[in-house]
N, CA, C and O atoms as CSV, one atom per row, in Angstrom:
chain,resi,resn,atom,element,x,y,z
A,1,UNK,N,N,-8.596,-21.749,28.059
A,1,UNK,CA,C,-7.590,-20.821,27.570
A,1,UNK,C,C,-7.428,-19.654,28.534
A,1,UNK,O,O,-8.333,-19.320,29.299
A,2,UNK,N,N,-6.334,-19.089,28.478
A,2,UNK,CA,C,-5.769,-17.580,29.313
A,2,UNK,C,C,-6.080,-16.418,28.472
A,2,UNK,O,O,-5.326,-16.163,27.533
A,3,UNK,N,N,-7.105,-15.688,28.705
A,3,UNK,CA,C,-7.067,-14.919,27.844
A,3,UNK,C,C,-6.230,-13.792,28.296
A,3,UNK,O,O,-6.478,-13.116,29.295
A,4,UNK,N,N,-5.228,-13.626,27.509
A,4,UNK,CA,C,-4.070,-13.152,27.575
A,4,UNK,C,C,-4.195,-11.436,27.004
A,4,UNK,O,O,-3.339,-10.605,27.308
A,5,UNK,N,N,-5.295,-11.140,26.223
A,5,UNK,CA,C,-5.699,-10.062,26.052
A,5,UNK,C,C,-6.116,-9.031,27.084
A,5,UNK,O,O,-5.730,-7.866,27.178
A,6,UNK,N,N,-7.200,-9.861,28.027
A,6,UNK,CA,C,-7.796,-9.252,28.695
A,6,UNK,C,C,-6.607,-9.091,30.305
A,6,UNK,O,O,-6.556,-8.212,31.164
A,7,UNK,N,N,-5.886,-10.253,30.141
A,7,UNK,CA,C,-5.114,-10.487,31.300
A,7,UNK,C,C,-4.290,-9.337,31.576
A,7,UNK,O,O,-4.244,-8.826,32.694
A,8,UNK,N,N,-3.420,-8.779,30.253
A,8,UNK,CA,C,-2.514,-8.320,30.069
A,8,UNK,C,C,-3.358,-6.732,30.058
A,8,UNK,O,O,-2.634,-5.758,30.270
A,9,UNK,N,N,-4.790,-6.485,29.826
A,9,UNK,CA,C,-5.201,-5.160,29.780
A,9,UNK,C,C,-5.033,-4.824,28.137
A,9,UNK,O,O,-4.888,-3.610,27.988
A,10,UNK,N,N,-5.013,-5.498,26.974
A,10,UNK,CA,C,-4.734,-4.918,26.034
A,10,UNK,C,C,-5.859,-4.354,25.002
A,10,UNK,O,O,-5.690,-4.114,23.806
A,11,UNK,N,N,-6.959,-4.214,25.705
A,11,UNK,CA,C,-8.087,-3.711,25.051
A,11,UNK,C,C,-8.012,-2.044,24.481
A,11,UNK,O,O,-7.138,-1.190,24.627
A,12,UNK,N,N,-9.049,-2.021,23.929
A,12,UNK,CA,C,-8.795,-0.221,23.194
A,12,UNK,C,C,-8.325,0.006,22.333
A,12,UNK,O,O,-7.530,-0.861,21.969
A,13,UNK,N,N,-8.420,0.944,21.646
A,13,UNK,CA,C,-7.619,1.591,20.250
A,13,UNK,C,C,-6.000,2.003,20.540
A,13,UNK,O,O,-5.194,2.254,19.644
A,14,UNK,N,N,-5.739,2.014,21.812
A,14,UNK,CA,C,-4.567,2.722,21.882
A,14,UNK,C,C,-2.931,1.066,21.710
A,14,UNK,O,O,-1.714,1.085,21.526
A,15,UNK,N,N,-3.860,0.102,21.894
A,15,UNK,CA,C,-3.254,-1.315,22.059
A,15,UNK,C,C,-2.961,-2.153,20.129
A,15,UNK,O,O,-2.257,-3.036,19.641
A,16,UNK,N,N,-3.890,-1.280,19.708
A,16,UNK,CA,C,-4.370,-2.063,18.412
A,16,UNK,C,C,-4.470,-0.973,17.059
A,16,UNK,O,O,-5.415,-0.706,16.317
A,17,UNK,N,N,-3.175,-0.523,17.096
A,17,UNK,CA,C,-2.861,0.601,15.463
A,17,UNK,C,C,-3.245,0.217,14.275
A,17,UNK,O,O,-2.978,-0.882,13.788
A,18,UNK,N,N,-3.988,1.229,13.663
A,18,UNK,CA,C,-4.686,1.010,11.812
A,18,UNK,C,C,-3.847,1.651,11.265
A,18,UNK,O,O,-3.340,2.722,11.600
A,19,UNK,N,N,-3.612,0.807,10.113
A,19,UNK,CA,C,-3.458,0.894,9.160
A,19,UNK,C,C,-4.174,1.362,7.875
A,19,UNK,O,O,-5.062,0.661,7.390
A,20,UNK,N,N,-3.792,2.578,7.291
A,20,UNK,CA,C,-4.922,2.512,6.227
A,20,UNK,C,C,-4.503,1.995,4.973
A,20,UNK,O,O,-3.436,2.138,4.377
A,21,UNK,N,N,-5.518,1.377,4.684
A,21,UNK,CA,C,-5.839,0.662,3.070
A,21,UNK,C,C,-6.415,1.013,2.041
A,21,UNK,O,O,-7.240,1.909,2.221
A,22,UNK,N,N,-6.274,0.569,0.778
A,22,UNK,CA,C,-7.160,0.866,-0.444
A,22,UNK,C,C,-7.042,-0.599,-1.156
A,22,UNK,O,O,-6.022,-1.239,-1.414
A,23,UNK,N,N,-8.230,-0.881,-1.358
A,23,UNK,CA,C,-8.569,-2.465,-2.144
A,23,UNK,C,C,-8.749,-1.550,-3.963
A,23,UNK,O,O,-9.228,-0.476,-4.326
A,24,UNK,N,N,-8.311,-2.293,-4.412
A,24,UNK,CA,C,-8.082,-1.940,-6.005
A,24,UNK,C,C,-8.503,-3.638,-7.138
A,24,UNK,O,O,-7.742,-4.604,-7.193
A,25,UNK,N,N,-9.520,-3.560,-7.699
A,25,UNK,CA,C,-9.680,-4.777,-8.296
A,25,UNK,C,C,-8.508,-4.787,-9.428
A,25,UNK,O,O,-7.720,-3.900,-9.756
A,26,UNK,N,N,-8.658,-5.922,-9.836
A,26,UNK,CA,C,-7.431,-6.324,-10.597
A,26,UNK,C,C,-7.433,-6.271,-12.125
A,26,UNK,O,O,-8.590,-6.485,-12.488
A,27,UNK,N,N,-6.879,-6.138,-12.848
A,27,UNK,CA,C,-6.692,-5.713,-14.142
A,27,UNK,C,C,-6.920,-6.854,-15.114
A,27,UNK,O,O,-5.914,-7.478,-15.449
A,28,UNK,N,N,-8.081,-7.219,-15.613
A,28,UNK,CA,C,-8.394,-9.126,-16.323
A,28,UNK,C,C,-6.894,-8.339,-17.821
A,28,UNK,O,O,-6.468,-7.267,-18.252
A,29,UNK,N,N,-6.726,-9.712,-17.979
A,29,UNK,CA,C,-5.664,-9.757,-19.119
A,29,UNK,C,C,-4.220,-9.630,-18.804
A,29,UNK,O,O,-3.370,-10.135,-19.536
A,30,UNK,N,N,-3.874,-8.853,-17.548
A,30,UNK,CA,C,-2.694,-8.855,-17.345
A,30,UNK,C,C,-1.870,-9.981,-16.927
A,30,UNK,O,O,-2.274,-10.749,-16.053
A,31,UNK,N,N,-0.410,-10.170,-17.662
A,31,UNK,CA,C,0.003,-11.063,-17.193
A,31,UNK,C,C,0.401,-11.545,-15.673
A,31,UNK,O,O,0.826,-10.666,-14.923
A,32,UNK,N,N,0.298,-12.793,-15.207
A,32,UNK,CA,C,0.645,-13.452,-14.270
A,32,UNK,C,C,1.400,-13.895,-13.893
A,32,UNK,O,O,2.014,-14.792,-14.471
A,33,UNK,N,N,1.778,-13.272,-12.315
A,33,UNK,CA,C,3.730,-13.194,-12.227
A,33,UNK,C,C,3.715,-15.093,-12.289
A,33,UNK,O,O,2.859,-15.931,-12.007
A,34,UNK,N,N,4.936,-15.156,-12.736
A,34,UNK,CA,C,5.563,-16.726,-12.565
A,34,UNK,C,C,6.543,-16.813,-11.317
A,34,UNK,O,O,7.120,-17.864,-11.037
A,35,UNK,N,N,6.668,-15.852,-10.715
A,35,UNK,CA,C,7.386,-15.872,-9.295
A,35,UNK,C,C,7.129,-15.023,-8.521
A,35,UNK,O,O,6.135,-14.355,-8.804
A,36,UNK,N,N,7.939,-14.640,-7.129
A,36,UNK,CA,C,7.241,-13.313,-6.404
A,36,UNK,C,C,9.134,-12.330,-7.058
A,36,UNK,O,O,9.605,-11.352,-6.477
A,37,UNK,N,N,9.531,-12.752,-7.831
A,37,UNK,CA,C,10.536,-11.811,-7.872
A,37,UNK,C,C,10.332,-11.620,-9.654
A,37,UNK,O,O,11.190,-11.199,-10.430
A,38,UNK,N,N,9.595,-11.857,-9.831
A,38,UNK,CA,C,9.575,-11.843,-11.925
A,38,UNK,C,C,9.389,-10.372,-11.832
A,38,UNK,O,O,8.281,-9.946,-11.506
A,39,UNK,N,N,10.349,-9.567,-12.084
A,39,UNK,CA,C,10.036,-7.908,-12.306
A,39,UNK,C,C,9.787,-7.593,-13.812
A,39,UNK,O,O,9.303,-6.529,-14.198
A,40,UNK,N,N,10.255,-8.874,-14.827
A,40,UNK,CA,C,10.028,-8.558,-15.803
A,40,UNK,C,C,8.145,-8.371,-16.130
A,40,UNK,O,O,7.578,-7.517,-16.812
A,41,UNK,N,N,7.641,-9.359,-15.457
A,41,UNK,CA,C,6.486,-9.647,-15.829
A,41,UNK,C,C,5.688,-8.065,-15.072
A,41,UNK,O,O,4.980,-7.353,-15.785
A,42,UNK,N,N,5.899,-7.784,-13.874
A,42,UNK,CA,C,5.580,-6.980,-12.791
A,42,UNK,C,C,5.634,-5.621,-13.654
A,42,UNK,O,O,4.665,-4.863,-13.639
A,43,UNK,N,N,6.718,-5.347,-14.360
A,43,UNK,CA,C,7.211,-3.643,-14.972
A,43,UNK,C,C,6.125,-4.166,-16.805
A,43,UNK,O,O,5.880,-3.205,-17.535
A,44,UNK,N,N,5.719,-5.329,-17.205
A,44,UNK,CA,C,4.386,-5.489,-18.088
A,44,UNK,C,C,3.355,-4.552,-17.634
A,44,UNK,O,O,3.057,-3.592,-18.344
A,45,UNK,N,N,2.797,-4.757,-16.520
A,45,UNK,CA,C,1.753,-3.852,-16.278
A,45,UNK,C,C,1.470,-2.297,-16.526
A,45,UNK,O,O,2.121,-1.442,-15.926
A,46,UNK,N,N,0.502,-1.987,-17.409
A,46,UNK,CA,C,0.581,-0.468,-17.510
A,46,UNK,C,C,-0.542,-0.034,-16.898
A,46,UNK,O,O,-0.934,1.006,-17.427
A,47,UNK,N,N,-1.196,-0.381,-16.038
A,47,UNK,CA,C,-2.532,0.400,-15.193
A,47,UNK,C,C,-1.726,0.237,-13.788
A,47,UNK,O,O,-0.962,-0.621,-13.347
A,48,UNK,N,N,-2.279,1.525,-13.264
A,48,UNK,CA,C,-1.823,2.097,-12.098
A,48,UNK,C,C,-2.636,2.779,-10.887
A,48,UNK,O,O,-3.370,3.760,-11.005
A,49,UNK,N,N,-2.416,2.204,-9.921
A,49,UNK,CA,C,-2.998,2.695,-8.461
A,49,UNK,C,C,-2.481,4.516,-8.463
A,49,UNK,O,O,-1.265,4.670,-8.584
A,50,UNK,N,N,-3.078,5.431,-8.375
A,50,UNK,CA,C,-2.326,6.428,-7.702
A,50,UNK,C,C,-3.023,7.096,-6.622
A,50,UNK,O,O,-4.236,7.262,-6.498
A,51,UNK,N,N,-2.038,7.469,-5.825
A,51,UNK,CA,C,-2.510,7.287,-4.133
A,51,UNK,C,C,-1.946,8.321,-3.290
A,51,UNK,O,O,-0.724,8.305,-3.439
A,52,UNK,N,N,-2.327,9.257,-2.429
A,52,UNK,CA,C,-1.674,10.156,-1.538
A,52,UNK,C,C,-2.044,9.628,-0.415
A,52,UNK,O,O,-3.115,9.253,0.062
A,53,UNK,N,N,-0.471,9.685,0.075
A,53,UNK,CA,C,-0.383,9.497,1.815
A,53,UNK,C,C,0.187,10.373,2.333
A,53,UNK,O,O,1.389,10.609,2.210
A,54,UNK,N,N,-1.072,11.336,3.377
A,54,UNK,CA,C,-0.787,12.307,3.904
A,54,UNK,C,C,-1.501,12.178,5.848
A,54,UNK,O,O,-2.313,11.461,6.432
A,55,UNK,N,N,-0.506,13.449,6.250
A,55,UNK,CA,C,-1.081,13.481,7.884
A,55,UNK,C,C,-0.990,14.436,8.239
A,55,UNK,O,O,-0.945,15.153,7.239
A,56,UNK,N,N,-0.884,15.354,9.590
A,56,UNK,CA,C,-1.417,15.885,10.153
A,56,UNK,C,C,-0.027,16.712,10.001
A,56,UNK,O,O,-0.021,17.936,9.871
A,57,UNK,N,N,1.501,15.682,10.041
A,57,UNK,CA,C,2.376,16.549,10.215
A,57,UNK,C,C,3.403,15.775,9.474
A,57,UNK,O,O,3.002,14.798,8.842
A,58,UNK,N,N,4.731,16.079,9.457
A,58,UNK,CA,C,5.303,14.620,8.812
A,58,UNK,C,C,5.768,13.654,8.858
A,58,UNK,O,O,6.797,13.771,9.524
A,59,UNK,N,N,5.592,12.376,8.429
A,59,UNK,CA,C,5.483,11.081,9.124
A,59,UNK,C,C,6.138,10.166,8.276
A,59,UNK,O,O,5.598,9.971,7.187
A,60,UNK,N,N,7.531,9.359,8.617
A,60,UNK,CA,C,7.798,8.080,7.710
A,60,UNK,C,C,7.027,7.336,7.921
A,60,UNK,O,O,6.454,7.245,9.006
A,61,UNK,N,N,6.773,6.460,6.722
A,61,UNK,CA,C,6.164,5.699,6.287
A,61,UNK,C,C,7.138,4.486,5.650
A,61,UNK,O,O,8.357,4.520,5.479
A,62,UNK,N,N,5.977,3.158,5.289
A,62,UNK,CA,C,6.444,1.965,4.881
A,62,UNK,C,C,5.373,1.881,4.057
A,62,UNK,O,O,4.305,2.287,4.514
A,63,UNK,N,N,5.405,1.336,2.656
A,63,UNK,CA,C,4.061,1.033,1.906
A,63,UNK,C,C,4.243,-0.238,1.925
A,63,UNK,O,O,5.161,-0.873,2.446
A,64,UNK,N,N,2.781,-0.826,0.976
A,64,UNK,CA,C,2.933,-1.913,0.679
A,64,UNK,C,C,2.062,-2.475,0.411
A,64,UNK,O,O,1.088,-1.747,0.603
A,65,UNK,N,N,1.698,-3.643,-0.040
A,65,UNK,CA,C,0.322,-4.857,-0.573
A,65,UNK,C,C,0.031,-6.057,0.113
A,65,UNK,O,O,0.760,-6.736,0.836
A,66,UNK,N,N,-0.912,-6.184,-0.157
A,66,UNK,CA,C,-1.097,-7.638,0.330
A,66,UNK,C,C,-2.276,-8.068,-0.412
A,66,UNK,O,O,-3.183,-7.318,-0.772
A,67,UNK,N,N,-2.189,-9.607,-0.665
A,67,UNK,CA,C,-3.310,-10.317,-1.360
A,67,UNK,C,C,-3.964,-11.231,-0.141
A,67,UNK,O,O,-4.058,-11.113,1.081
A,68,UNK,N,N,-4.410,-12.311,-1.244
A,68,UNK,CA,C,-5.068,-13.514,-0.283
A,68,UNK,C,C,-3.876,-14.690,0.369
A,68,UNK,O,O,-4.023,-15.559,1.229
A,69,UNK,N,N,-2.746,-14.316,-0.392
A,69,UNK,CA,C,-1.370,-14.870,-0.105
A,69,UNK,C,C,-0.431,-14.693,1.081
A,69,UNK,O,O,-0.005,-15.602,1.793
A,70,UNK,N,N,-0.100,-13.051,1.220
A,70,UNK,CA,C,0.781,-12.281,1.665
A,70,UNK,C,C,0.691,-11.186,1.960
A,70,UNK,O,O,-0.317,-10.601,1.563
A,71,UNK,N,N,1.418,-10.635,2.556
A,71,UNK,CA,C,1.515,-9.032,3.115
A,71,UNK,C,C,3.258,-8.765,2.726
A,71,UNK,O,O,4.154,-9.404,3.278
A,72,UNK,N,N,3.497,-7.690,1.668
A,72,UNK,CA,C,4.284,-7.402,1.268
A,72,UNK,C,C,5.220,-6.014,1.402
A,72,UNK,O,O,4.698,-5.207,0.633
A,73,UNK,N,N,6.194,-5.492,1.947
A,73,UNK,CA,C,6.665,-3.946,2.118
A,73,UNK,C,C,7.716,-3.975,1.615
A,73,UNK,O,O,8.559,-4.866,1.711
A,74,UNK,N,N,7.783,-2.755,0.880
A,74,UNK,CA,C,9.326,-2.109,0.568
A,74,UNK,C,C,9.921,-1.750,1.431
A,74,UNK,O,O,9.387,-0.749,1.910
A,75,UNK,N,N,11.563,-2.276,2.375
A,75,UNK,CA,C,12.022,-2.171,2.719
A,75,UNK,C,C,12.818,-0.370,2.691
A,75,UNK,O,O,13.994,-0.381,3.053
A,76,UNK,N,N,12.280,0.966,2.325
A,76,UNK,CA,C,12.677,1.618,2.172
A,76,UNK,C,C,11.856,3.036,2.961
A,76,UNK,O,O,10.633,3.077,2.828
A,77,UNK,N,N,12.223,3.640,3.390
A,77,UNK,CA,C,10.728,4.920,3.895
A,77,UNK,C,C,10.350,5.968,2.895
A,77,UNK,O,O,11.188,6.058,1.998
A,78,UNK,N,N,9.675,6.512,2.822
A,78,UNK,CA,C,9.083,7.599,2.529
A,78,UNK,C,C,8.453,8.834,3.931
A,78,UNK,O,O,8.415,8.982,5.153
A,79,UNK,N,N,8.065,9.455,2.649
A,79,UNK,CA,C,7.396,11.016,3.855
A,79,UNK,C,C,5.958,11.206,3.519
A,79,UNK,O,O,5.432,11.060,2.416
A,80,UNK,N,N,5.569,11.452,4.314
A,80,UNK,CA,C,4.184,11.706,4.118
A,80,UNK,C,C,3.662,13.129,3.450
A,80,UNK,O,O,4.559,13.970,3.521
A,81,UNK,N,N,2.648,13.552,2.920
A,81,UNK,CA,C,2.323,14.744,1.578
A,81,UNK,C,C,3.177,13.962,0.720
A,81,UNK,O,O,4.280,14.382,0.372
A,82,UNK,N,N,2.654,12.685,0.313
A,82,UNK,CA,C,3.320,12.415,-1.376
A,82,UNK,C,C,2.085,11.794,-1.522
A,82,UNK,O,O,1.145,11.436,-0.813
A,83,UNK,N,N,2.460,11.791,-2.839
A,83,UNK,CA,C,1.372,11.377,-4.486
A,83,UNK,C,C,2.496,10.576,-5.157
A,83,UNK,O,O,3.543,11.076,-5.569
A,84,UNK,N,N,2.084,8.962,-5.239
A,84,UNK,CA,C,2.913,7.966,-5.781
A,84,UNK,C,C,1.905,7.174,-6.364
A,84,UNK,O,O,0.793,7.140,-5.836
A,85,UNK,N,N,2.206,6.387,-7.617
A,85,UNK,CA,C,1.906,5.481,-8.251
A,85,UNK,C,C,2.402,3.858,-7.789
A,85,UNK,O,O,3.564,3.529,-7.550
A,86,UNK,N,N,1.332,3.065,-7.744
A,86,UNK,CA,C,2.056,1.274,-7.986
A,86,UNK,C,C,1.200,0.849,-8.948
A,86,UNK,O,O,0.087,1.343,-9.131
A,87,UNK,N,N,1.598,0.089,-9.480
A,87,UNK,CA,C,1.143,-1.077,-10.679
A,87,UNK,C,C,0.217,-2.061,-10.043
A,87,UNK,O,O,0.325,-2.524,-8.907
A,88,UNK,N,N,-0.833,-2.353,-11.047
A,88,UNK,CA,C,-1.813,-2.999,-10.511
A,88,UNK,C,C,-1.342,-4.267,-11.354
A,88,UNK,O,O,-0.687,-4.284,-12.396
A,89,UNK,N,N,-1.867,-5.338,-10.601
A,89,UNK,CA,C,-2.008,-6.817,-11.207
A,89,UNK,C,C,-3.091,-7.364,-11.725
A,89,UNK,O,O,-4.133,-6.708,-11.697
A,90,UNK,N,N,-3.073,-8.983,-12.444
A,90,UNK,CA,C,-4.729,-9.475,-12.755
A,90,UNK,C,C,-5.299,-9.153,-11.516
A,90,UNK,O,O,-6.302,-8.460,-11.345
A,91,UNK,N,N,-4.729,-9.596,-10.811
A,91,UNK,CA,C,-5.627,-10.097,-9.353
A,91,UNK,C,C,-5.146,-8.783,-8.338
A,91,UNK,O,O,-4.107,-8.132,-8.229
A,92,UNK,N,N,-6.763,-8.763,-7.522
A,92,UNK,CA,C,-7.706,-8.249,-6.771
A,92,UNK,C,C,-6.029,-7.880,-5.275
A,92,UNK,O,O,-5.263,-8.600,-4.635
A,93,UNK,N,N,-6.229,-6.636,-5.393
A,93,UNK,CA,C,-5.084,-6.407,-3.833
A,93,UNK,C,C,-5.027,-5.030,-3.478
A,93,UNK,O,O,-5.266,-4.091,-4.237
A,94,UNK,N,N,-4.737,-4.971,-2.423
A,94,UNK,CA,C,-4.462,-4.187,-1.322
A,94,UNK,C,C,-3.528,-3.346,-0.953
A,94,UNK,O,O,-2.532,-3.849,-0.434
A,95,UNK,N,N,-3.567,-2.150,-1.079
A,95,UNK,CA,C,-2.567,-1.090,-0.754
A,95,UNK,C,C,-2.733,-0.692,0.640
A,95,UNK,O,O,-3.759,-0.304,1.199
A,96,UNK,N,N,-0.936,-0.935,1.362
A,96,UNK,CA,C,-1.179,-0.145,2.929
A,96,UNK,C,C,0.312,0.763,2.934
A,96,UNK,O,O,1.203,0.730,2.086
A,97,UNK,N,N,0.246,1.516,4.102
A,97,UNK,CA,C,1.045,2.575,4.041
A,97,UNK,C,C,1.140,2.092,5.608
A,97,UNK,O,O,0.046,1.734,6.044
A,98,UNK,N,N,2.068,2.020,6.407
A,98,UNK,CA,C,2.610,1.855,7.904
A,98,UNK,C,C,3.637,2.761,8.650
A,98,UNK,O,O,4.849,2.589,8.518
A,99,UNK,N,N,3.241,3.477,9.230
A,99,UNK,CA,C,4.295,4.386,9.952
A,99,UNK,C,C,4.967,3.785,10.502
A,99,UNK,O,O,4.595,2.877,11.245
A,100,UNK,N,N,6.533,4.210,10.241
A,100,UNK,CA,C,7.715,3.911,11.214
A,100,UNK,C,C,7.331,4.143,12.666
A,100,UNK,O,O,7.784,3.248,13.379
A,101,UNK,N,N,6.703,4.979,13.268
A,101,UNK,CA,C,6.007,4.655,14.410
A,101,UNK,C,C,4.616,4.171,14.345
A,101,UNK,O,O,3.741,4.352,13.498
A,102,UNK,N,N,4.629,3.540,15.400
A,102,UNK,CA,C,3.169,3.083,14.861
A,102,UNK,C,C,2.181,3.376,15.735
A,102,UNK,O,O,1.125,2.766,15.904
A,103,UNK,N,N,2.687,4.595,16.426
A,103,UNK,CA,C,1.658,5.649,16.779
A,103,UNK,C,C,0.929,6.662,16.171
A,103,UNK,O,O,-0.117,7.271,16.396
A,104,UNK,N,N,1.821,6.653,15.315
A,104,UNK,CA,C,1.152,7.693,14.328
A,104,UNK,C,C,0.012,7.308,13.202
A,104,UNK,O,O,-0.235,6.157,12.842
A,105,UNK,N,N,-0.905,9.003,12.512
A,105,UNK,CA,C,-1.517,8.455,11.529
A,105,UNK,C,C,-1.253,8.787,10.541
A,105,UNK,O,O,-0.537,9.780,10.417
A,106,UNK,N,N,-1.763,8.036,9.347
A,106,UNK,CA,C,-1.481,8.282,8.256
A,106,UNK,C,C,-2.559,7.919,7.249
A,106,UNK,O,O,-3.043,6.801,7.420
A,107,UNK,N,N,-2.995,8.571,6.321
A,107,UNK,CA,C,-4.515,8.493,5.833
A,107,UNK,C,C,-3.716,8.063,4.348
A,107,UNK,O,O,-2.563,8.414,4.098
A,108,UNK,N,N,-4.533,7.276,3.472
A,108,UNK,CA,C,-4.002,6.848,2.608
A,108,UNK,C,C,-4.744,6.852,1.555
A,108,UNK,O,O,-5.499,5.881,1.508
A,109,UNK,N,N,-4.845,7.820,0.397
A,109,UNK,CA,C,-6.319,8.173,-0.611
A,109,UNK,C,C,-6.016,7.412,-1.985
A,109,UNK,O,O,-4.866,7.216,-2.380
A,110,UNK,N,N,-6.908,7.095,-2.521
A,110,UNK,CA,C,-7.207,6.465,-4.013
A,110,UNK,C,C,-7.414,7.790,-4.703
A,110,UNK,O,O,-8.492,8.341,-4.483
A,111,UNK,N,N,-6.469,8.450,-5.580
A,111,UNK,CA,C,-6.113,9.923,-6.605
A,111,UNK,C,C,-7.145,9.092,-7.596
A,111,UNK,O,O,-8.314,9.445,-7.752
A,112,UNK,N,N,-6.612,8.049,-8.184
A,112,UNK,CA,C,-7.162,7.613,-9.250
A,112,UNK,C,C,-6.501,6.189,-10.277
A,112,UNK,O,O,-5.280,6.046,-10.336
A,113,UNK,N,N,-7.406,5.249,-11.009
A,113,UNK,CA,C,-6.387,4.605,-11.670
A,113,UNK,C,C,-6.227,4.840,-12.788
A,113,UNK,O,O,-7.203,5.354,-13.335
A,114,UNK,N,N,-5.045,4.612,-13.618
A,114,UNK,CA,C,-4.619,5.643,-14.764
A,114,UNK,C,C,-4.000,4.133,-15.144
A,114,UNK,O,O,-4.062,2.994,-14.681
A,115,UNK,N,N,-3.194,5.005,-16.568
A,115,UNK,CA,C,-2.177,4.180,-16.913
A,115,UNK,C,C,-0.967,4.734,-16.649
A,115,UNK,O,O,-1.185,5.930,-16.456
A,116,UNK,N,N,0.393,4.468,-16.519
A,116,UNK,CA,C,1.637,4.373,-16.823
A,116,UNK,C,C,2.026,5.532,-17.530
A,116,UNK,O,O,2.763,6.361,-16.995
A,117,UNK,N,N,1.450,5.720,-19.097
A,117,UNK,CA,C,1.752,7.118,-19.461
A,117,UNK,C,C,1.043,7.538,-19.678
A,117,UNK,O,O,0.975,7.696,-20.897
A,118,UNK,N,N,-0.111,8.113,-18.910
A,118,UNK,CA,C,-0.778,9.377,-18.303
A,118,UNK,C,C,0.134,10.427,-18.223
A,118,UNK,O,O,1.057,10.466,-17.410
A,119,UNK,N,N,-0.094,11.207,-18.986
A,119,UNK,CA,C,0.550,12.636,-18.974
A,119,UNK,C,C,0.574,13.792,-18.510
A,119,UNK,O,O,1.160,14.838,-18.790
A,120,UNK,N,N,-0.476,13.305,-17.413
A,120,UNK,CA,C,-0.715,13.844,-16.166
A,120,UNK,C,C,0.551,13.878,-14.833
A,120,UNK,O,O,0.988,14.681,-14.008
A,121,UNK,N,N,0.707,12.878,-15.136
A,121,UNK,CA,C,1.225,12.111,-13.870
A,121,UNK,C,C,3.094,11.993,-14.224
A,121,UNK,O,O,3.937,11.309,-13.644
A,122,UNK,N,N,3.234,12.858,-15.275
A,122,UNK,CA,C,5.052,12.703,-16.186
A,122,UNK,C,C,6.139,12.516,-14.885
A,122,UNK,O,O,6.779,11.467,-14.812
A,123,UNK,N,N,6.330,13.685,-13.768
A,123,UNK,CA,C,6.699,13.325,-12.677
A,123,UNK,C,C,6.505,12.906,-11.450
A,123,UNK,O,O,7.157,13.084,-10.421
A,124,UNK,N,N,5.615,12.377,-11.652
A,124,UNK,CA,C,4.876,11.148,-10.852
A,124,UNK,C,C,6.094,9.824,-9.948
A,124,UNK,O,O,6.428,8.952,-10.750
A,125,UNK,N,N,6.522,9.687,-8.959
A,125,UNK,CA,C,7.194,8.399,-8.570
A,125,UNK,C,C,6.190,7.471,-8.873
A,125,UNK,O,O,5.042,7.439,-8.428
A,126,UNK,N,N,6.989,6.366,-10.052
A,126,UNK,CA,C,6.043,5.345,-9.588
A,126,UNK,C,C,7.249,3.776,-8.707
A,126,UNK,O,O,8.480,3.748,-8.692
A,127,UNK,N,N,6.578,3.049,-8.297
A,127,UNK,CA,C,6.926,2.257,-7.211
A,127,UNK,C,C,7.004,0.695,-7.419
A,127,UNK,O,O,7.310,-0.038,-6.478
């Protein structure tokens, strides 16, 4: 083989951008989507990830999940200094946040998991 890594010089942190994550176990009892588009089943869920993604300065962003399946993003940006909610599933997954550049960082915290109407959280985005 060519190692095409080394060929090309692509070693180092500056070649290979993180992403930060939060693993969230999964909610036993909740129902199980019957498709990847069932929103009915998806807006069932009342336990909730809540999460701040913040940086140094301000930064679009891309969120998103991934299981043992897929890697999933909302096609939409955000800003960084927010506090947002997503819905957790039965099953075991992964929260990431990706800068529109992908030079940049972006730290991505577990607030806490709650439910839905936590009355804490009234103007809360959830996602």
């Amino acid at each position: 083989m060519i190692n095409y890594k080394l060929k090309k010089d692509l070693t180092g942190n500056e070649n290979w951008p993180r992403f930060s994550t939060i693993h969230v176990k999964g909610v036993s009892g909740e129902q199980e989507l019957k498709s990847n588009d069932d929103e009915k089943t998806i807006q069932s869920w009342k336990n909730v990830a809540v999460m701040k993604a913040t940086s140094s300065s301000s930064v679009k962003f891309y969120l998103g999940f991934y299981n043992e399946k897929e890697i999933v993003y909302l096609k939409n940006k955000f800003e960084t200094n927010l506090t947002f909610a997503m819905r957790i599933s039965s099953k075991d997954m992964n929260f990431f946040v990706m800068p529109k550049d992908l030079n940049e960082k972006i730290e991505l915290e577990l607030v806490e998991i709650t439910i839905e109407d936590d009355s804490k959280y009234d103007n809360l985005i959830l996602i």
